[in-house]
C-alpha positions as CSV (number, residue, x, y, z in Angstrom):
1,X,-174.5,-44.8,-13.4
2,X,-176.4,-46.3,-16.5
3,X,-179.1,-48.9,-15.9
4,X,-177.2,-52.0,-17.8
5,X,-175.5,-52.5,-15.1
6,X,-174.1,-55.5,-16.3
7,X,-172.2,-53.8,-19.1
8,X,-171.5,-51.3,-17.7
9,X,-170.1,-53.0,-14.6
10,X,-168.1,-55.2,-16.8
11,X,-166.1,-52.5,-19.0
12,X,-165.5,-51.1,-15.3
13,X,-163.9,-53.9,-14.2
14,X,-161.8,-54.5,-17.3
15,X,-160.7,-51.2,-17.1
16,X,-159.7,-50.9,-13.5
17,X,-157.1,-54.5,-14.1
18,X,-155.9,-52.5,-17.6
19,X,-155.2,-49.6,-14.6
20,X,-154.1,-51.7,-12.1
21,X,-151.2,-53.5,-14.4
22,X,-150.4,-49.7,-15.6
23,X,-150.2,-48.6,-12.1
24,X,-148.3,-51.7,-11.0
25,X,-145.7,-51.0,-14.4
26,X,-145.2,-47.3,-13.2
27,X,-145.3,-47.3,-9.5
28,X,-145.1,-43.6,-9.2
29,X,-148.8,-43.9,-11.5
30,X,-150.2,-46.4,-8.7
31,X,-150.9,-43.2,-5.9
32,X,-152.7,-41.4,-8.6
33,X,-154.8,-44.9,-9.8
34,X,-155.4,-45.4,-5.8
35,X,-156.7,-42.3,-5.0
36,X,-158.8,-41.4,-8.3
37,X,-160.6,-45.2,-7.8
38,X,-161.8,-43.3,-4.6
39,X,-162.6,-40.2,-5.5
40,X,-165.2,-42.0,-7.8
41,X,-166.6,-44.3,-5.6
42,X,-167.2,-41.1,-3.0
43,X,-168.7,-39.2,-5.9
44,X,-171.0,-42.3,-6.2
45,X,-171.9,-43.3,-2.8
46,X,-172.6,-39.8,-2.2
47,X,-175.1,-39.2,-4.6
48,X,-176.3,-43.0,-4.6
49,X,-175.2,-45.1,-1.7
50,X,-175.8,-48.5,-2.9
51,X,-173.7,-47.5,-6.0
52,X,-170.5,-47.7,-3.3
53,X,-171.7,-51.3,-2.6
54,X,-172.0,-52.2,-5.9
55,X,-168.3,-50.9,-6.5
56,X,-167.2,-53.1,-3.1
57,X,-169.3,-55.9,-4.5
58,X,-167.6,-56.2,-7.6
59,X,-164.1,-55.1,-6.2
60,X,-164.5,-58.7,-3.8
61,X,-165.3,-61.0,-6.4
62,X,-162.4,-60.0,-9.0
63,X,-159.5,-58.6,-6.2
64,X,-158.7,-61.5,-3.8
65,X,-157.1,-59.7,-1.5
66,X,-157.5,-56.2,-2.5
67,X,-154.4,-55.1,-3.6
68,X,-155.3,-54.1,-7.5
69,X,-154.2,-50.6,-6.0
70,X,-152.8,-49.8,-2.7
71,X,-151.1,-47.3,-0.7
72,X,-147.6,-47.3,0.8
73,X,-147.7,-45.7,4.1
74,X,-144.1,-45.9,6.0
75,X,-144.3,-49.9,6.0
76,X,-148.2,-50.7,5.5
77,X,-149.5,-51.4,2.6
78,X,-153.0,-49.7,2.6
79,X,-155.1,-51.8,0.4
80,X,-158.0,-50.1,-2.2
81,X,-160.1,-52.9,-0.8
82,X,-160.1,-51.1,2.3
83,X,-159.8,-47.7,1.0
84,X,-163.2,-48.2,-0.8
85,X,-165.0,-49.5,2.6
86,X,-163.9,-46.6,4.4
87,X,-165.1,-44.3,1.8
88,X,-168.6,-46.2,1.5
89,X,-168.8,-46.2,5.3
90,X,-168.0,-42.4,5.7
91,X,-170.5,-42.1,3.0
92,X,-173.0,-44.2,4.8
93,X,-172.9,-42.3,7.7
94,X,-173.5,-39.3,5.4
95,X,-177.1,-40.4,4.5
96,X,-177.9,-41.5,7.7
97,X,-177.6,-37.8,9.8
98,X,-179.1,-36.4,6.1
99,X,-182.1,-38.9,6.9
100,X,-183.3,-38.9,10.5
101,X,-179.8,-39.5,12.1
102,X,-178.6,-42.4,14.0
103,X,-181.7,-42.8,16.3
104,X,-184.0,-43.5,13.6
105,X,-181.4,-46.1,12.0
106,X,-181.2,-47.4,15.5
107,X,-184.5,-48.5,15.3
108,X,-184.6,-50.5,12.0
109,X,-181.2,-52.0,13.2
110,X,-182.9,-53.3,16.2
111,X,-185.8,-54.7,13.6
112,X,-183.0,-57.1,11.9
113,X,-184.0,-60.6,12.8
114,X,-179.8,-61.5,13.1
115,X,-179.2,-58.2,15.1
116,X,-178.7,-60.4,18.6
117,X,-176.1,-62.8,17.0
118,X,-174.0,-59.9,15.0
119,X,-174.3,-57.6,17.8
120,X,-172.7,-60.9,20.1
121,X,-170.3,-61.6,17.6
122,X,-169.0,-58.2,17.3
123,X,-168.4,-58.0,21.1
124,X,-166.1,-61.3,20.5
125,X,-164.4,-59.2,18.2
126,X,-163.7,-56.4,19.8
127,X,-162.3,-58.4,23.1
128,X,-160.1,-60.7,20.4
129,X,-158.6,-57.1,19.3
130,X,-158.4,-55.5,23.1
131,X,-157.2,-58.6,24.8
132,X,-154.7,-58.9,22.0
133,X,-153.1,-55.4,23.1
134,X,-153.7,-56.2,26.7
135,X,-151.5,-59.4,26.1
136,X,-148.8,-57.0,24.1
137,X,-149.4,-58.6,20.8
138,X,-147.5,-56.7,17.9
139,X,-149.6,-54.3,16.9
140,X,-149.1,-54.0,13.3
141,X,-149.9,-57.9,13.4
142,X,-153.0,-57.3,15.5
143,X,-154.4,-54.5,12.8
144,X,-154.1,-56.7,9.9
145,X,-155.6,-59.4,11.7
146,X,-158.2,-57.4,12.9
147,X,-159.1,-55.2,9.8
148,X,-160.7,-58.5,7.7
149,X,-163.7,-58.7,10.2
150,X,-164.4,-54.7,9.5
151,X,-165.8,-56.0,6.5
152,X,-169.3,-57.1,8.6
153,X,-169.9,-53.0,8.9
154,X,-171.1,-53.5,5.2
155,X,-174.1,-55.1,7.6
156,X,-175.1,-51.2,8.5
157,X,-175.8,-49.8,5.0
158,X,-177.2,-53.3,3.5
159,X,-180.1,-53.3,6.0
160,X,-181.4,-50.3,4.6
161,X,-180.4,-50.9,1.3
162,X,-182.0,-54.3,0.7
163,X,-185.2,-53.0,1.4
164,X,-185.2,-51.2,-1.7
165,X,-187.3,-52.4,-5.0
166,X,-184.4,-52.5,-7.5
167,X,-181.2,-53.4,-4.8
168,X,-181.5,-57.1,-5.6
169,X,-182.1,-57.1,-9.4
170,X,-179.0,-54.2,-9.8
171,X,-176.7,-56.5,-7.6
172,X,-177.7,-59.3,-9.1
173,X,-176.3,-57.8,-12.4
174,X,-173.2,-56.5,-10.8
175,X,-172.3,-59.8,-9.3
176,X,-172.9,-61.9,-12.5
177,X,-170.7,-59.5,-14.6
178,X,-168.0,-59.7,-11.8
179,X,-168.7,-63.5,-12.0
180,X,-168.1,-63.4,-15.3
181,X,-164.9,-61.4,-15.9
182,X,-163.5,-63.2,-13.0
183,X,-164.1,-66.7,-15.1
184,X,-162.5,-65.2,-18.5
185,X,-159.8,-63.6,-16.4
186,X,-159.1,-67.8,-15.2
187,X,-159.2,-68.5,-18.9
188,X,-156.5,-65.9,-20.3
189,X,-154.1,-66.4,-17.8
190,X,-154.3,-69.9,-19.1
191,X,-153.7,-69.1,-22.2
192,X,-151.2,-66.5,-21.7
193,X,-149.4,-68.9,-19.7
194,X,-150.0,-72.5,-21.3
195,X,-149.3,-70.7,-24.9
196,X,-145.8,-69.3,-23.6
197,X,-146.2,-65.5,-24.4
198,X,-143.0,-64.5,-23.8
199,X,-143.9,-60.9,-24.4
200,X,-146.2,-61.2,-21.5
201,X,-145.1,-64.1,-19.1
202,X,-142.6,-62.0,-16.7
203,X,-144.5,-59.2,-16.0
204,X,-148.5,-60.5,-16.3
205,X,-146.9,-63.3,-13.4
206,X,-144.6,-60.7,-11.2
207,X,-148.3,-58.6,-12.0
208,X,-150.6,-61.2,-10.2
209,X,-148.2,-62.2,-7.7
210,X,-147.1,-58.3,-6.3
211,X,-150.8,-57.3,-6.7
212,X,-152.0,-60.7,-4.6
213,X,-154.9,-61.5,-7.1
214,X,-153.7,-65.1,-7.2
215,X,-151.1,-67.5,-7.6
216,X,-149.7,-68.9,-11.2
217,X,-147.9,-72.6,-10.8
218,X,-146.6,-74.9,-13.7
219,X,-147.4,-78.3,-13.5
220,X,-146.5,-79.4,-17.0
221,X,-144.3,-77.8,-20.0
222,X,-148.1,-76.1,-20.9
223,X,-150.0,-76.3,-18.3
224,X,-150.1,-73.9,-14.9
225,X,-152.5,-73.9,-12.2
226,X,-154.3,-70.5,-11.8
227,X,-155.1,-70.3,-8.8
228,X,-157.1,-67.1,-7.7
229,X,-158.2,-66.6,-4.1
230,X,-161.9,-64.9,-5.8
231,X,-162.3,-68.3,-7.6
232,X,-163.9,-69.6,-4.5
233,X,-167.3,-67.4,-6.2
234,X,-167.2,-69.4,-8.8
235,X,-167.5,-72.5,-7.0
236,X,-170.2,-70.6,-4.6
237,X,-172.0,-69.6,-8.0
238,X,-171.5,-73.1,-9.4
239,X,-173.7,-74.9,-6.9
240,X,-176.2,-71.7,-6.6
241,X,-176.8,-72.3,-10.5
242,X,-176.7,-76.2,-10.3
243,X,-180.5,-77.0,-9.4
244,X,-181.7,-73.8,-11.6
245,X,-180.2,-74.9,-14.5
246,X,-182.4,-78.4,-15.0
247,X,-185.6,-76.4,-15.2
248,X,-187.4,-76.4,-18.7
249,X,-188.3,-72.6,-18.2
250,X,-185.0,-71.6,-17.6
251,X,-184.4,-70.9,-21.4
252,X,-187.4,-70.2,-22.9
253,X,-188.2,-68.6,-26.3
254,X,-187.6,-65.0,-27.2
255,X,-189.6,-63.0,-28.8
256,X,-186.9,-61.4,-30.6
257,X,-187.8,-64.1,-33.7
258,X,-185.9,-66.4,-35.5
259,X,-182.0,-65.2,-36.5
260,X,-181.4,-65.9,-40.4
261,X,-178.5,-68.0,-41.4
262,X,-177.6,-64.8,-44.0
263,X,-177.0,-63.0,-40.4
264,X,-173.2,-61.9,-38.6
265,X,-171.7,-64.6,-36.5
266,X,-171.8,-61.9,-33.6
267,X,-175.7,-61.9,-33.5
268,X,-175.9,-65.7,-33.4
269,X,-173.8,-65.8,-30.6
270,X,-175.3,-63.2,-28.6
271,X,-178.4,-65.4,-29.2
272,X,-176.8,-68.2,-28.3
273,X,-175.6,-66.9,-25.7
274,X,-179.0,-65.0,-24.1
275,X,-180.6,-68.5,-24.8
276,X,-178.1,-70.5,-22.5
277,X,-176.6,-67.8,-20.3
278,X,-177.0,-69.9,-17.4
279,X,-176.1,-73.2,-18.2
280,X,-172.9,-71.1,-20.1
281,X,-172.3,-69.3,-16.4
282,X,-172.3,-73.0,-14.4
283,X,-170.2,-74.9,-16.9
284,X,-168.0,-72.2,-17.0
285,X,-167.4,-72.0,-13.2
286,X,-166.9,-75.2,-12.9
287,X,-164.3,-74.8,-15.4
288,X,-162.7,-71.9,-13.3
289,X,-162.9,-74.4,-10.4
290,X,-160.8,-76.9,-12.0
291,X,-158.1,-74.7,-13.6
292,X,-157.2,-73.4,-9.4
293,X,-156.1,-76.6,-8.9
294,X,-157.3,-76.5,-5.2
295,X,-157.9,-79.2,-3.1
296,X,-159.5,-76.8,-0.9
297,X,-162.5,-76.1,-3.9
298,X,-162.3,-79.8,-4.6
299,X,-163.4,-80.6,-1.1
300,X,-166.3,-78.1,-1.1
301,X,-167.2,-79.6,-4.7
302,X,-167.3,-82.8,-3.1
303,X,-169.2,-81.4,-0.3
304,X,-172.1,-79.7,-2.0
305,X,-172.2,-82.8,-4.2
306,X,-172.5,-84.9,-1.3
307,X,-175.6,-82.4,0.2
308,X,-177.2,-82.3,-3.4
309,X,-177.7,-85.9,-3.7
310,X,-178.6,-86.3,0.0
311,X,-181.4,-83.6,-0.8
312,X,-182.4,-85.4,-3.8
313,X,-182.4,-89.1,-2.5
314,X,-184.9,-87.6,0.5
315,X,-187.0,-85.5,-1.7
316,X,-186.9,-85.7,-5.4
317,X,-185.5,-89.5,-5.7
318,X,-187.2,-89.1,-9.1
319,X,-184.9,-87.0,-10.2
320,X,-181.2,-88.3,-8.7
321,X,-180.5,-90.3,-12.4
322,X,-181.3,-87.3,-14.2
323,X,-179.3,-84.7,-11.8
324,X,-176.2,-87.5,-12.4
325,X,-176.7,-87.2,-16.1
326,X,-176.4,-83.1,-16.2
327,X,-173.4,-83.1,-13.7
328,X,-171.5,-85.6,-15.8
329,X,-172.4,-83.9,-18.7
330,X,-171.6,-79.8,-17.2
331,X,-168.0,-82.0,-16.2
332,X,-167.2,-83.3,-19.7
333,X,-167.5,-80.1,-21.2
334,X,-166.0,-78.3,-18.3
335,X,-163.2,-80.5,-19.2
336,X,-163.8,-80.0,-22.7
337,X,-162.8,-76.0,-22.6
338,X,-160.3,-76.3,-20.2
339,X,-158.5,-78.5,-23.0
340,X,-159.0,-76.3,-26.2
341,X,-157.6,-73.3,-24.4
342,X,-154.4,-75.6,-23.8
343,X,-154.7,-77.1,-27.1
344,X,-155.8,-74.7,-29.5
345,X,-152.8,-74.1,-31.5
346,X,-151.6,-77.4,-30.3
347,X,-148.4,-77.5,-28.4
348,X,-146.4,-80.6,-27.3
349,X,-147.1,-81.5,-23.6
350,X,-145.5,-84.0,-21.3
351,X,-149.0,-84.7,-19.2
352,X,-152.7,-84.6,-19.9
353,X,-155.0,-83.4,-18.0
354,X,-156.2,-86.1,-16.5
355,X,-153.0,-87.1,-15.0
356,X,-152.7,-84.0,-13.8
357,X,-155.6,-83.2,-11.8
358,X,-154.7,-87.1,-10.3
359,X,-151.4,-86.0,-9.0
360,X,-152.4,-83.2,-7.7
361,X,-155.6,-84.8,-5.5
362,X,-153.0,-88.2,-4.3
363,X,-149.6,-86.4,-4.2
364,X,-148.5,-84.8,-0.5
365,X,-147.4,-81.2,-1.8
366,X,-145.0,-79.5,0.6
367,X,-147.6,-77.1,1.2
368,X,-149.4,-80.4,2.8
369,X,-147.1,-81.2,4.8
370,X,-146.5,-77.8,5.8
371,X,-150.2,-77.7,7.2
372,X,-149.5,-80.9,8.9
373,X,-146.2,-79.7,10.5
374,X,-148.6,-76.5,11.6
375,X,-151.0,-78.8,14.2
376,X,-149.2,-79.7,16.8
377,X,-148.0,-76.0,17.6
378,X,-151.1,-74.5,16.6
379,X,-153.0,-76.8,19.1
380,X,-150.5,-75.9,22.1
381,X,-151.1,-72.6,21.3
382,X,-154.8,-72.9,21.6
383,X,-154.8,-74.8,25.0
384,X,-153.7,-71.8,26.6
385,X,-157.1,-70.3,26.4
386,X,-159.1,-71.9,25.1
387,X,-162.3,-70.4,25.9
388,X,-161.6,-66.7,25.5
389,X,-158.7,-66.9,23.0
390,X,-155.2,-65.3,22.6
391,X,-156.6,-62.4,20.8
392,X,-156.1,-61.3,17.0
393,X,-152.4,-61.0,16.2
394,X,-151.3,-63.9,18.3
395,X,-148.4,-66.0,16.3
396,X,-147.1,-69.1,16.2
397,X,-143.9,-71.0,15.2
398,X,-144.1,-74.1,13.2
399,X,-141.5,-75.9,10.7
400,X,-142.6,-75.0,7.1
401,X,-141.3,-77.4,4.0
402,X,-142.3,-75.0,1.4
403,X,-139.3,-74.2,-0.8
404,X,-139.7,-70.9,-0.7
405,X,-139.7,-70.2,3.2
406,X,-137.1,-72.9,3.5
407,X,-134.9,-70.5,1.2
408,X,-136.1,-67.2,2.9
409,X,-135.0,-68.7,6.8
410,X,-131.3,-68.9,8.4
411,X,-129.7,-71.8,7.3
412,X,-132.4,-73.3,5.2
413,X,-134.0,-74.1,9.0
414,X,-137.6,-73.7,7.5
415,X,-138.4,-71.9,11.1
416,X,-141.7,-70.0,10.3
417,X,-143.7,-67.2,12.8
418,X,-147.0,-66.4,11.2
419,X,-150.0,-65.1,13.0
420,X,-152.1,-66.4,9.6
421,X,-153.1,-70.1,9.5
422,X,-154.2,-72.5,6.9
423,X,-156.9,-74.0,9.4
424,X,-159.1,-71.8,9.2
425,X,-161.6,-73.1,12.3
426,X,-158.2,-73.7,14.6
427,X,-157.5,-69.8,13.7
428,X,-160.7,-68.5,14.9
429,X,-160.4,-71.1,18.2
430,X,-156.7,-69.5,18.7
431,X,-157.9,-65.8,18.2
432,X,-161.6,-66.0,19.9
433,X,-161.7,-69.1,20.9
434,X,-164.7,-71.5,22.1
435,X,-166.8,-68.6,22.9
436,X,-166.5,-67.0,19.8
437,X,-166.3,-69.6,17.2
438,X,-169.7,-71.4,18.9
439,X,-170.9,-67.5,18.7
440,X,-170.0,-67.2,15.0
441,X,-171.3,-71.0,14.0
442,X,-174.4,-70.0,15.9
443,X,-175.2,-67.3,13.1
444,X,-174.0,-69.2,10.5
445,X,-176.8,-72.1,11.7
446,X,-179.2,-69.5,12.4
447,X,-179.0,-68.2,8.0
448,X,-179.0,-71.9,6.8
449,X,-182.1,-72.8,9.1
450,X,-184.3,-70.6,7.6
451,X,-183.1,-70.9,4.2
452,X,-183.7,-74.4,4.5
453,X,-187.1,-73.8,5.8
454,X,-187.9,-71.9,2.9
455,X,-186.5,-74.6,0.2
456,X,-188.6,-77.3,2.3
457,X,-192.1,-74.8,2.0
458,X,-192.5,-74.8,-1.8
459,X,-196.0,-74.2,-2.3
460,X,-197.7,-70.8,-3.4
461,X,-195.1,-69.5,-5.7
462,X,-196.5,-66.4,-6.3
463,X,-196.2,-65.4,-2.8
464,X,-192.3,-65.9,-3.3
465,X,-189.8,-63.2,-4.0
466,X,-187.4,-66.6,-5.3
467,X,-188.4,-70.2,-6.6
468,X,-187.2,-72.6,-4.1
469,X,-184.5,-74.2,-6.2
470,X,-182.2,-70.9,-5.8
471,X,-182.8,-71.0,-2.1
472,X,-181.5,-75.4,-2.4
473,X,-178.6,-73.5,-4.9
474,X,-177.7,-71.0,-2.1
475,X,-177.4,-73.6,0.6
476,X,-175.0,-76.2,-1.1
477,X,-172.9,-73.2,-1.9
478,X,-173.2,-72.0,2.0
479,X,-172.0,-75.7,3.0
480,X,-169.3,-75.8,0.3
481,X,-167.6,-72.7,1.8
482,X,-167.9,-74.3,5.3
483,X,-166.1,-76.7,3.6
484,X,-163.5,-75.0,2.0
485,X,-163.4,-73.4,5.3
486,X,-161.2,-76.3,6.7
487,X,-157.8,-75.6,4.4
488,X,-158.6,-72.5,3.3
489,X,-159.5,-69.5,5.7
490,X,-162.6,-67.7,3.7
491,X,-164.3,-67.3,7.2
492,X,-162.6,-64.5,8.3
493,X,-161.7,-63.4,5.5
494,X,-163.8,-60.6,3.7
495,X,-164.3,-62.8,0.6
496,X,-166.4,-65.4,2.6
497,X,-167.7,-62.5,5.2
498,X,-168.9,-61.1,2.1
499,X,-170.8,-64.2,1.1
500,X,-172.9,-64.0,4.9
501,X,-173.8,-61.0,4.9
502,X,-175.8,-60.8,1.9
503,X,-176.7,-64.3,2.4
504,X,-178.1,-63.4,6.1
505,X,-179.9,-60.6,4.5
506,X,-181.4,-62.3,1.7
507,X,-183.4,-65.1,3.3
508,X,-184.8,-62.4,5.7
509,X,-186.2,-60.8,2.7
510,X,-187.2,-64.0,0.9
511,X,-188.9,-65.0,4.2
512,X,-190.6,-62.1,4.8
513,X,-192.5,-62.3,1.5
514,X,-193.2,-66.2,2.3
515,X,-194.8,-64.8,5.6
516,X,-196.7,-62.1,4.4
């Protein structure tokens, strides 16, 4: 694997959706796609482990729920999401016995400051999934309810990983470029879609809807909600960029020298764009943000907003006017892109934006209501025990008024049995219950307490592996997905597992340095 790993992780990723819409177009293609996506990321992990979590890495942020490749085995769908981890895990195991075995790794695990509260929680989990068979859940609900929390073994192989001098600065890379195709994947869907393509429109939709990477909606005669479940990294990234972005040394001069007017227009922009890559990244983002049309991001917006300025009115009130200005401004042109990729050629629409993002924030969907209708059983479900949980796979029966379950039910009833809820905290109190969730929140407090210990202890900045305003960036985006959390299950789902566990790693490192 080269060393830019940002390119090179970017022409990767564009190549493996270019795959996946082949594979998905020629079905008997997709076994071959599945299996050689493997292949490589064995070859990799093999020679290099962290190369394997640098594929999974960037697989999370641009698949949603994995499904770019899968395969069909009698009536499960196997996901490449989950083909990768078991390869990287195999992998992992690999390098262990080749270096000292599993008695040496034993004790650096034990070493791991979180080790007590993972190891707890994974005893939750394992009683959610036995009691669940005890109780004669269906199995093949109780396996796909189960497999998302797998996705905490990453925890065994980032350990040892993390430790290592380049790790963070070649993830880093990885992530951004992810980041970044993820953003200008938002865009082009929006302007495949708000432009009318017809040469694309049936199969680029039937594309993202078969493959699960997200969910296209028309609102207007040219406007469509994109709404990608990965986009919730973009709002993650958005608030991890937003305190960063206000320093004066965050663009400072090349020494590359001044770029002649006589010069291409492709060597300006990369300028350009080296010059203001970060502020480009966060107003970006929050352009991504807007264009899922989720109340669910909307609320963790509001909620990291609502943290920032708390921060700022107890610690830097100097700065609170300023902080408005650059937020207003990163809106505006948010705003501002969003409306030249609808616009640009111009096309006749019946809303503008404006209107639109106000019906969607006041108007009950019947996706709303839906989640309303969903309490009541929910809740009698949970009272039954409430403490230890029904275990993973448990299902309940609530009245959906979404269109498309009403149509898909015996006489139109609406009648829906799911073992997957949109409240995401009443989920984990149904499956694990009070035992578990306080287990799992306990962790979660456990990371944010000493990453906010470290934003609060700002002095001696060479003794820091990271300036303090990336540790205040990574803690609004921690409380925005707790946010999120409350329509939207990210929690137990790898995309926001993913987010802990190198999160929970991270400030161990970071306070190590401070320590030492």
């Amino acid at each position: 694997m080269p060393k830019n790993y940002f390119r090179t992780t970017l022409i990767f990723l564009i190549f493996s959706e270019l795959l996946s819409i082949f594979a998905w177009l020629l079905p008997e293609f997709n076994l071959a796609a599945f299996l050689f996506v493997l292949a490589i990321t064995l070859v990799l992990s093999l020679k290099k482990l962290e190369y394997g979590i640098l594929i999974a890495g960037g697989e999370l942020i641009i698949g949603s729920y994995g499904y770019l490749f899968s395969l069909e085995y009698g009536s499960t769908l196997i996901s490449v999401r989950l083909g990768i981890f078991m390869v990287v895990m195999f992998a992992w195991l690999c390098h262990v016995v080749k270096n000292g075995g599993l008695k040496s790794y034993w004790l650096e695990l034990k070493t791991f400051k979180f080790f007590k509260y993972y190891a707890a929680l994974a005893i939750v989990l394992v009683w959610g999934f036995v009691w669940a068979i005890i109780r004669g859940n269906d199995f093949g609900n109780v396996f796909l309810d189960f497999n998302n929390w797998l996705f905490f073994l990453y925890l065994l192989p980032l350990i040892t990983l993390s430790k290592k001098e380049n790790f963070w600065p070649d993830f880093s890379k990885v992530v951004l470029a992810a980041l970044s195709w993820l953003i200008i994947k938002t865009m082009l869907l929006l302007y495949i879609f708000s432009h009318q393509f017809i040469w694309a429109l049936p199969e680029v939709y039937l594309w993202v809807r078969d493959t699960r990477v997200g969910e296209i909606t028309m609102m207007s005669s040219n406007f469509y909600r994109i709404f990608i479940q990965s986009q919730v990294y973009a709002l993650l990234a958005f608030f991890i960029l937003l305190p960063i972005c206000h320093r004066e040394e965050s663009h400072p001069e090349r020494d590359d020298g001044a770029i002649p007017a006589h010069k291409n227009f492709a060597r300006l922009l990369r300028h350009f764009v080296a010059r203001n890559d970060k502020f480009i990244l966060l107003t970006t983002s929050l352009s991504a943000v807007i264009i899922s049309f989720s109340r669910s991001f909307w609320l963790g917006l509001a909620a990291g907003f609502g943290i920032y300025g708390l921060y700022l009115l107890l610690y830097q009130r100097k700065q609170i006017l300023r902080q408005i200005l650059k937020i207003v401004v990163i809106a505006v042109l948010s705003l501002a892109i969003i409306f030249v990729i609808i616009a640009m050629p111009p096309k006749i629409s019946g809303d503008n934006l404006g209107s639109l993002i106000s019906k969607r924030a006041t108007i009950i969907e019947a996706a709303g209501s839906s989640r309303i209708n969903m309490l009541k059983p929910l809740a009698q479900s949970i009272i039954k025990h409430p403490v230890i949980g029904s275990g993973f796979g448990t299902t309940v029966t609530y009245k959906s008024v979404d269109q498309r379950l009403l149509a898909a039910t015996a006489g139109a009833s609406g009648e829906y049995t799911t073992y997957a809820f949109e409240w995401a905290y009443l989920d984990l109190l149904l499956k694990i219950g009070l035992v578990g969730v306080f287990i799992y929140l306990l962790l979660i407090f456990k990371i944010l307490q000493i990453l906010w210990q470290n934003i609060l202890n700002k002095n001696d900045y060479e003794l820091r592996v990271t300036d303090y305003r990336l540790r205040l960036g990574i803690f609004l985006a921690f409380i925005s997905l707790l946010a999120v959390n409350i329509f939207t299950p990210y929690l137990n789902h790898p995309l926001g597992i993913g987010f802990i566990l190198i999160i929970s790693i991270f400030v161990l490192q970071d306070n190590f340095k401070i320590e030492n």
